[in-house]
BAZA-742141 format. One line per 2 residues: number of its first residue (from 1); their letters; for each residue x, y, z of N, C-alpha, C. Coordinates in nm, 4 decimals. Atoms other than C-alpha are relative to their C-alpha. Layout:
% BAZA-742141
NUM	a	X Y Z X Y Z X Y Z  ...
//
This chain:
% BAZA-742141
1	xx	-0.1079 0.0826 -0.0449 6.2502 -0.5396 24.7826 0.0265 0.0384 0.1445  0.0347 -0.0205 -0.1652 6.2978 -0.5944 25.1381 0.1448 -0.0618 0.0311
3	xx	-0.1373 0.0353 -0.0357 6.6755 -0.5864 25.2353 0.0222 0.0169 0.1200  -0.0035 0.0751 -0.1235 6.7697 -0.7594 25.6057 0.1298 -0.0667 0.0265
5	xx	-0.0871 0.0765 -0.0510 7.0181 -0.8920 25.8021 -0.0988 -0.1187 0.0901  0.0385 0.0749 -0.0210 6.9646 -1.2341 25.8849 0.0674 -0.0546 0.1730
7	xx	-0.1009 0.0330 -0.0722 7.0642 -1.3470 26.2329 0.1393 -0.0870 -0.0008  -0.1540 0.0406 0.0339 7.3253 -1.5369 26.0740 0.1000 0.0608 -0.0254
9	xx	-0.0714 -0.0799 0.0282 7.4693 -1.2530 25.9693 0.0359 0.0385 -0.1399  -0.0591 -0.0526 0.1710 7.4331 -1.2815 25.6197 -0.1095 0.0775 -0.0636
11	xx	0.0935 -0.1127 0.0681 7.2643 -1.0119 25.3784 -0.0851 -0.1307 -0.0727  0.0677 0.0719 0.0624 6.9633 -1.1807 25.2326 -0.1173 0.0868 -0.0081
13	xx	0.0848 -0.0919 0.0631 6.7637 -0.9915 24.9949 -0.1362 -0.0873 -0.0277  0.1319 0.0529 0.0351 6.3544 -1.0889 24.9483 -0.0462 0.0810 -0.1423
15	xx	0.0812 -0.0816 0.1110 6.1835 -0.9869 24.6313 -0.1371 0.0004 -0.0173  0.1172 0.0268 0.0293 5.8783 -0.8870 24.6050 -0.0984 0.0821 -0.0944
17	xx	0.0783 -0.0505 0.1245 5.6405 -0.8367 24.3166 -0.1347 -0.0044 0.0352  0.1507 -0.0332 -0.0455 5.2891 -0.6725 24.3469 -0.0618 -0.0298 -0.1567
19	xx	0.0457 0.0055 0.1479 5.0977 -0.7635 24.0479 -0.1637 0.0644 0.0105  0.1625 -0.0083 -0.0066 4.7193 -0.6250 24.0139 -0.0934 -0.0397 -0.0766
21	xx	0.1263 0.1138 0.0989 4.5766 -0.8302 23.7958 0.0018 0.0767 -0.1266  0.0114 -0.0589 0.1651 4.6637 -0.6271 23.4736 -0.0429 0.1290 0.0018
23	xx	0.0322 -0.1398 0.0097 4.5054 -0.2953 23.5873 0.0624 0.0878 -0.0606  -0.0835 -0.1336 0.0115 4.8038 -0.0878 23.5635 0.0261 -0.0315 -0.1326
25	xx	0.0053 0.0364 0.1306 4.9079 -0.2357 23.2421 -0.0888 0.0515 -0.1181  0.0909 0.0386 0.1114 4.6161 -0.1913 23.0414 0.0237 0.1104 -0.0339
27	xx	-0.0178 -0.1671 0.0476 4.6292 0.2130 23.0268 0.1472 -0.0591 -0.1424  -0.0662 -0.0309 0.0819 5.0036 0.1696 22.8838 -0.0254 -0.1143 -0.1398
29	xx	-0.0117 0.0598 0.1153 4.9111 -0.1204 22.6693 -0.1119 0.0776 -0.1714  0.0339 -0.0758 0.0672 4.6465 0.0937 22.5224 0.0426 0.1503 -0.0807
31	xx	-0.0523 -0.0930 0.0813 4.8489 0.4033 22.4388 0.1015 -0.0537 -0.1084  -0.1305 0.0325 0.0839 5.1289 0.1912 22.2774 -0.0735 -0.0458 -0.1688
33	xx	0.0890 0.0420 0.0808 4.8363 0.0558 22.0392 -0.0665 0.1564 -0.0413  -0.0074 -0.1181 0.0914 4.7468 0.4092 21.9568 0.0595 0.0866 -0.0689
35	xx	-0.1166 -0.0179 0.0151 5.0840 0.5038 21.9572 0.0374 -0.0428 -0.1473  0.0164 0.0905 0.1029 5.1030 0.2544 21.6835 -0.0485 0.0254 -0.1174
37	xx	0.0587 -0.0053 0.0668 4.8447 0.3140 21.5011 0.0048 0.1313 -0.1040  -0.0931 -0.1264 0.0260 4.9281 0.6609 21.4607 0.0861 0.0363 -0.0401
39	xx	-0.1099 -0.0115 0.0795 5.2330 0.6038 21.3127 0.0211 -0.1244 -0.0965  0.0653 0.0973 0.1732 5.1111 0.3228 21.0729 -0.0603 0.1252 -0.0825
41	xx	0.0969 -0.0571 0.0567 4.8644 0.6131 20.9671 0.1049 0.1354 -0.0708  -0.1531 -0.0885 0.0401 5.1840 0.8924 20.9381 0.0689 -0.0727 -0.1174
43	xx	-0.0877 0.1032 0.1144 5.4019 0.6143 20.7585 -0.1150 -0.0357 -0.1522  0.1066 -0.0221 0.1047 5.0758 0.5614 20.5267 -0.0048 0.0731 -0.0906
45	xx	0.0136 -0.1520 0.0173 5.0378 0.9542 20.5019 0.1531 -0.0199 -0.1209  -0.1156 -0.0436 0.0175 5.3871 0.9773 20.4050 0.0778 -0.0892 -0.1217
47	xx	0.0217 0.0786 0.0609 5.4105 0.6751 20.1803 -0.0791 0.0504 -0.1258  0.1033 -0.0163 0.1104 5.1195 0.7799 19.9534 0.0358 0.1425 -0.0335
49	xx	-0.0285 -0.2004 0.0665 5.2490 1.1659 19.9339 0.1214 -0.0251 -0.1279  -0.1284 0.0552 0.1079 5.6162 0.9941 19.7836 -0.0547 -0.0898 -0.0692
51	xx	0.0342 0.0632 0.0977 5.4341 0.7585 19.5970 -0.0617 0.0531 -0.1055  0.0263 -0.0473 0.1062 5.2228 1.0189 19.4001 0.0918 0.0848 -0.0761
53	xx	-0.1272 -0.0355 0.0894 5.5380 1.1912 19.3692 0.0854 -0.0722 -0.0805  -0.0846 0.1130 0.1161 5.7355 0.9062 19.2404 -0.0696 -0.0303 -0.1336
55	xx	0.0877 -0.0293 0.1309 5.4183 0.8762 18.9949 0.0002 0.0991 -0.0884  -0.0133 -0.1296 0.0671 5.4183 1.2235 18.8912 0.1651 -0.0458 -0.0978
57	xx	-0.1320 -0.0159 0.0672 5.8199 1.2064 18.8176 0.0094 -0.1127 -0.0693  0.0318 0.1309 0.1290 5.7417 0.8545 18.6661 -0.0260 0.0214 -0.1477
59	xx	0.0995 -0.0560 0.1407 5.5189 1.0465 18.3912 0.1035 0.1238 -0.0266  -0.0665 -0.1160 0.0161 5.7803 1.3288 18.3880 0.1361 -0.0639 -0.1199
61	xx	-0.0456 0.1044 0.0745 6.0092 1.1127 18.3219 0.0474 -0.0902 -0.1422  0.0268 0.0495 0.1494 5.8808 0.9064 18.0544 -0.0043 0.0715 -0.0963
63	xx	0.0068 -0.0733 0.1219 5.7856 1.1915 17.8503 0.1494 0.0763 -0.0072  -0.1081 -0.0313 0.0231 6.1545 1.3286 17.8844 0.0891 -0.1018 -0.0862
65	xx	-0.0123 0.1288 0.0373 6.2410 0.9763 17.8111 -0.0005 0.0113 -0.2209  0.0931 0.0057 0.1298 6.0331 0.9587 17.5096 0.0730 0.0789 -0.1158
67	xx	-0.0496 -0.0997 0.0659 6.1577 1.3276 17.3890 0.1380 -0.0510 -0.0739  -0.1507 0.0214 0.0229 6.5051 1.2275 17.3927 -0.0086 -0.0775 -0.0843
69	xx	0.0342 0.1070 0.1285 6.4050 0.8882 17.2171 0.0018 0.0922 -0.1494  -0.0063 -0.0156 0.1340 6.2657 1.0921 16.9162 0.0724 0.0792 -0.0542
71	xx	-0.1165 -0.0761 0.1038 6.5305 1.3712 16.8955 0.0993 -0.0825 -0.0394  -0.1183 0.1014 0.0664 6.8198 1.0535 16.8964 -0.0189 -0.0575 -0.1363
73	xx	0.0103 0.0409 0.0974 6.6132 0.9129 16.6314 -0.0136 0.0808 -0.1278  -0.0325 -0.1289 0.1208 6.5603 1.2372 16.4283 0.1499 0.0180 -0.0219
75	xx	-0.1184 -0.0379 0.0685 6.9513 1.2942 16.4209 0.0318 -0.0771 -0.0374  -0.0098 0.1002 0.0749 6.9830 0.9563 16.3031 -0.0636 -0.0374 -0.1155
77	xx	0.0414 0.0166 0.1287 6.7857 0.9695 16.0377 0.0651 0.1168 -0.0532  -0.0811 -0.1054 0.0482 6.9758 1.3380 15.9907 0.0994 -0.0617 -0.0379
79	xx	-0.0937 0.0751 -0.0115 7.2622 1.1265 16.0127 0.0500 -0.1036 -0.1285  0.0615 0.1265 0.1111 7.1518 0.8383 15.7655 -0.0058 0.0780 -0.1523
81	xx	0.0146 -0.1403 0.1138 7.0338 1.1434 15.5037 0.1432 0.0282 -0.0655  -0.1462 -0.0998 0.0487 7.3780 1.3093 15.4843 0.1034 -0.1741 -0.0311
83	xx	-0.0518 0.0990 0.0692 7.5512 0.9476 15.4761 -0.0161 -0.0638 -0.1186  0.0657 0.0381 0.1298 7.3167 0.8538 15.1788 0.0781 0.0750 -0.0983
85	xx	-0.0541 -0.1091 0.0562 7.4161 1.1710 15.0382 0.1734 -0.0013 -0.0545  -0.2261 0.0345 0.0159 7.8592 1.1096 15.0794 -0.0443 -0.1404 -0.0808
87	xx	-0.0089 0.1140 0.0763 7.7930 0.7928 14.9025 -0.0876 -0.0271 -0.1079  0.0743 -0.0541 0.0959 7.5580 0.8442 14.6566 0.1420 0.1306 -0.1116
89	xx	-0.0751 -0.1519 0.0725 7.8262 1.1756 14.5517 0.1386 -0.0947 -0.0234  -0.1428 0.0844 0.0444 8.1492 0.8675 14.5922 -0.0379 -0.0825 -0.0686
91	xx	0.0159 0.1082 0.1232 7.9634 0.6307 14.3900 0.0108 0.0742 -0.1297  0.0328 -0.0703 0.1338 7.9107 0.8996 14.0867 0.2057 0.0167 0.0135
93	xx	-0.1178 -0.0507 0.0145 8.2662 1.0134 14.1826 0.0766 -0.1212 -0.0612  -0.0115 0.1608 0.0640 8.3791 0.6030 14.1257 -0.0145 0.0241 -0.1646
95	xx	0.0795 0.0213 0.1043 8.1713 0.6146 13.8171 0.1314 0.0756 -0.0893  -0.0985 -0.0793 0.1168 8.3724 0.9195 13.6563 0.1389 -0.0420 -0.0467
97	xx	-0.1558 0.0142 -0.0032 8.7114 0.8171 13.7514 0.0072 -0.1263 -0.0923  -0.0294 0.1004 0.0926 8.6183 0.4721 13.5954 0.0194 0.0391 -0.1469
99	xx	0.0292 -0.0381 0.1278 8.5470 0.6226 13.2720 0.0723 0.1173 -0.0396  -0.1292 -0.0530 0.0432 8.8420 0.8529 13.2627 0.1014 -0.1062 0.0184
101	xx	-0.1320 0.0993 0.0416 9.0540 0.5610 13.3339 -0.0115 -0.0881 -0.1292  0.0179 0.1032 0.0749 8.8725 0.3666 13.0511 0.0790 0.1247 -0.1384
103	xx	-0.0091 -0.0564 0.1014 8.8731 0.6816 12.8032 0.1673 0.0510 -0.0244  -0.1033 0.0287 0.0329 9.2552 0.6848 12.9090 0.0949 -0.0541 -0.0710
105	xx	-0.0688 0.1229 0.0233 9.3535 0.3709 12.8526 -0.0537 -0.0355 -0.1610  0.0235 0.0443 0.1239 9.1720 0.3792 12.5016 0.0595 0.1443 -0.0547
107	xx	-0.0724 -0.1038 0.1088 9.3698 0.7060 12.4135 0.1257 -0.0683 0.0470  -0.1666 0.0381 -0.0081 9.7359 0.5330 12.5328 0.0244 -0.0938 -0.1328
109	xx	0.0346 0.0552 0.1458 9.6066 0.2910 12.2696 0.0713 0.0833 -0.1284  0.0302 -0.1867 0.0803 9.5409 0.5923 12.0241 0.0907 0.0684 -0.0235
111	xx	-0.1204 -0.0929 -0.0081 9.8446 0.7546 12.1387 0.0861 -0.0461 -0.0287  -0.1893 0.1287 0.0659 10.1276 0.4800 12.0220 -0.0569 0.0285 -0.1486
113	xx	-0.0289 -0.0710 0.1368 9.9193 0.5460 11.7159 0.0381 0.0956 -0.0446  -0.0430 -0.1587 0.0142 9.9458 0.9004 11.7212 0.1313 0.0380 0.0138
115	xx	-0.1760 -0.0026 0.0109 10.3242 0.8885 11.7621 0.0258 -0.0787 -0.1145  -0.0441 0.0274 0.1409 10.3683 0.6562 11.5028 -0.0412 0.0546 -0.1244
117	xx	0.0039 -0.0576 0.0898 10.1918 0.8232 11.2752 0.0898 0.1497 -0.0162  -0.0287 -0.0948 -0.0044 10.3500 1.1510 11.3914 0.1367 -0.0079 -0.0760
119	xx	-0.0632 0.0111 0.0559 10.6586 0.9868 11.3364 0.0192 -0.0100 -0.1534  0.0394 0.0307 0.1607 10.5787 0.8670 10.9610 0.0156 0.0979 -0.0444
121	xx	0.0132 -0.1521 0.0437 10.4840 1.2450 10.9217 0.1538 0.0510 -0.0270  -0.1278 -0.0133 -0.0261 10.8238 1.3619 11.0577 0.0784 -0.0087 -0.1196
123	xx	-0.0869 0.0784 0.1164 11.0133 1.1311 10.7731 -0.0997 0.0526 -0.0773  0.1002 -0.0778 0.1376 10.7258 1.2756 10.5259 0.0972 0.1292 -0.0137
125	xx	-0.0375 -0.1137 0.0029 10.8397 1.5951 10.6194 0.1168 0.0572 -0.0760  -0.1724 -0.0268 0.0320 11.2311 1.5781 10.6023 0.0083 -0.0672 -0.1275
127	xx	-0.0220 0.0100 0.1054 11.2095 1.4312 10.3099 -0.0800 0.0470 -0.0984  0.0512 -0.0336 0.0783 10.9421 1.6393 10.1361 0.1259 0.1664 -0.0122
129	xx	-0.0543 -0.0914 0.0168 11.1978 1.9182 10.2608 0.1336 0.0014 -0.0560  -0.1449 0.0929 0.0883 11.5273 1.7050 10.1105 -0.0840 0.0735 -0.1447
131	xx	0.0301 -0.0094 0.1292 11.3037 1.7185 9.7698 -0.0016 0.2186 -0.0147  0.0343 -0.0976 0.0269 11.2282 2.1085 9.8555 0.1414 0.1075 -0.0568
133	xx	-0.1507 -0.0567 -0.0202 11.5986 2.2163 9.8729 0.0455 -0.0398 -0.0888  -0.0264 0.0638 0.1253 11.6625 2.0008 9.5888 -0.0521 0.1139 -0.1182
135	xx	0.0513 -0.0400 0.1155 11.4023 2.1735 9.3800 0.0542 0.1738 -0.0103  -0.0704 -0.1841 -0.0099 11.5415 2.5659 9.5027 0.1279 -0.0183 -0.0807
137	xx	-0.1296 -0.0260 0.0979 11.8763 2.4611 9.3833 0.0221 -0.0089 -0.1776  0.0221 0.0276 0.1918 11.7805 2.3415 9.0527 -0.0822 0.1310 -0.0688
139	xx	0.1122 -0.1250 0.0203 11.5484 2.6478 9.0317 0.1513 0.1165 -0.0173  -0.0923 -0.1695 -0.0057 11.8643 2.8709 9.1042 0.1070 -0.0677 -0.1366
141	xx	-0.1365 0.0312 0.0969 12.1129 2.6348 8.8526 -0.1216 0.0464 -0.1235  0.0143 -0.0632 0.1327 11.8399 2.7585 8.5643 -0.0300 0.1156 0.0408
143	xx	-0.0192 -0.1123 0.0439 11.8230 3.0715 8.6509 0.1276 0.0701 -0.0060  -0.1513 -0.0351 0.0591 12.1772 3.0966 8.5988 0.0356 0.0048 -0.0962
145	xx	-0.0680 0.0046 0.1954 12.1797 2.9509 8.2758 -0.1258 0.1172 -0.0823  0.0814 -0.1253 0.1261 11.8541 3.2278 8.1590 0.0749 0.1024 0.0216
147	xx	-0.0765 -0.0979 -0.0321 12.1013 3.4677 8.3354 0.0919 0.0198 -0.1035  -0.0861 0.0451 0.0616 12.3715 3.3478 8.1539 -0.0019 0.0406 -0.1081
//
């Protein structure tokens, strides 16, 4: 740039550009292209190192995965087992209680007989013991009169 006073007096700047036909250029256009390339080949590098790692922990992974899968499903069938088990032991328990409520309900039956007969007895009783008291006194009025 070629800065001048003009005899008019005013600043008037020229510009000027040297070009060489691409010479100078070419060097930097060639390092920027190796430059480049070089860090495609890094990014590559660096790419394929985390990718066999992400593979690796992929397969790590899965088989942790997996593990877990079959212990959840082993305590669920542990799980399943012992529930079989509580209900299997409340159905029998069901079972009994039915059949003490049945063998109940056919002694309450049973048992109105068994009071009425008890009663019957009762009146057997008091009056086999009316006749017994009867027969002592008559027992004692003759041995008064063999006394006698």
């Amino acid at each position: 740039m070629v800065a001048g006073f003009s005899p008019s007096g005013r600043n008037e700047s020229k510009i000027e550009v040297k070009v060489d036909g691409g010479m100078g250029s070419r060097p930097i256009v060639v390092v920027l292209v190796v430059a480049m390339v070089f860090g495609i080949a890094v990014y590559l590098r660096l790419w394929a190192i985390d990718f066999s790692d992400t593979s690796d922990d992929a397969d790590v992974l899965r088989r942790q995965f997996d593990l877990a899968n079959r212990e959840a499903m082993d305590e669920s069938a542990e799980w399943r087992r012992m529930f079989d088990g509580e209900r299997e032991r409340a159905s029998k328990c069901e079972v009994e209680l039915r059949e003490a409520k049945e063998s109940n309900h056919q002694e309450e039956g049973g048992a109105a007989g068994c009071f009425s007969k008890l009663a019957e007895l009762r009146k057997e009783n008091s009056g086999l013991l009316q006749q017994i008291e009867a027969l002592k006194h008559e027992l004692q009025v003759e041995r008064l009169k063999c006394n006698s």
